[in-house]
C-alpha positions as CSV (number, residue, x, y, z in Angstrom):
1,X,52.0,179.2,45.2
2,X,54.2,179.9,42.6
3,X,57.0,178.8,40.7
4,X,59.8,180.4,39.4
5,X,62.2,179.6,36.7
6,X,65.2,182.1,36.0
7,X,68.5,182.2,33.5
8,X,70.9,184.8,33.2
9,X,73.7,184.1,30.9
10,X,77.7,184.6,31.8
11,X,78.6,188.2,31.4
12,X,80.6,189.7,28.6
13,X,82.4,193.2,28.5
14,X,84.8,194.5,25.7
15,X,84.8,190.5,24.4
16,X,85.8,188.9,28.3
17,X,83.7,186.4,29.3
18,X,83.4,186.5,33.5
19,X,83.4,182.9,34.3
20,X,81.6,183.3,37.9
21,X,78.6,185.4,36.6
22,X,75.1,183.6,35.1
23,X,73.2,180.7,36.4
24,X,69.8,178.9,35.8
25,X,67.2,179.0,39.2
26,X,63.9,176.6,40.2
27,X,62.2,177.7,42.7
28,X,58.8,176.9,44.4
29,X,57.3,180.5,46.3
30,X,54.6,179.6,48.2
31,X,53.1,182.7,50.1
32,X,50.6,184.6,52.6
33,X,48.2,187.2,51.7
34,X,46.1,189.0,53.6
35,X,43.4,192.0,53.1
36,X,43.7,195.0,55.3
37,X,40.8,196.8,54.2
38,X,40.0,199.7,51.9
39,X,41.8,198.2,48.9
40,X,45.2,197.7,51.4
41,X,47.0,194.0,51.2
42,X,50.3,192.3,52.8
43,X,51.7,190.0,51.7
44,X,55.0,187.3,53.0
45,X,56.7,184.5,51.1
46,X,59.9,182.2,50.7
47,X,61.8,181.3,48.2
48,X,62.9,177.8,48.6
49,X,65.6,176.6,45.9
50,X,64.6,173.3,43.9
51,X,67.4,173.8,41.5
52,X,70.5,175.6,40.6
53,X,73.0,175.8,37.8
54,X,75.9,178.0,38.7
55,X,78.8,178.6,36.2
56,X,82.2,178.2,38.0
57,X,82.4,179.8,41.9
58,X,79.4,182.2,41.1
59,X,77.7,182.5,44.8
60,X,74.4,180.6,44.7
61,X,72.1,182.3,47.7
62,X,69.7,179.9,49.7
63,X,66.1,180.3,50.9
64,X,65.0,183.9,50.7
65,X,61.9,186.0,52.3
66,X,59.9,188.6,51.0
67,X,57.5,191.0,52.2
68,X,55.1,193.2,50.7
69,X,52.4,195.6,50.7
70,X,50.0,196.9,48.1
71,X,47.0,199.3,47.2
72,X,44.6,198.3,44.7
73,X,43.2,201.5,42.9
């Protein structure tokens, strides 16, 4: 389980603020892992949105998935 706390700040080129850029994101992660043997794992999670800060029409995504796969060495 994990949670996750992001910020990114509005965007600013040649002294323009972009009002529908930057937000602040809570999220809580909870995930799978399992081992595959021989130092092999996978891994599957979701991102589920707890809070979010948008600055004006910015897009503000929902639930996301993630899958992985490692090698420990």
């Amino acid at each position: 389980m994990t949670l996750a706390l992001s910020h990114g700040t509005r965007d600013r080129f040649q002294g323009v603020d972009y009002a529908n850029t930057g937000s602040t994101n809570f999220a809580i992660e909870p995930a799978l892992i399992w081992d595959i043997g021989n130092d092999y794992s996978a891994s599957a999670s979701v991102s589920i949105p707890l809070y979010r800060d948008v600055n004006a029409t910015a897009i503000a995504v929902g639930p996301s998935f993630h899958l992985g796969f490692s090698r420990s060495f």
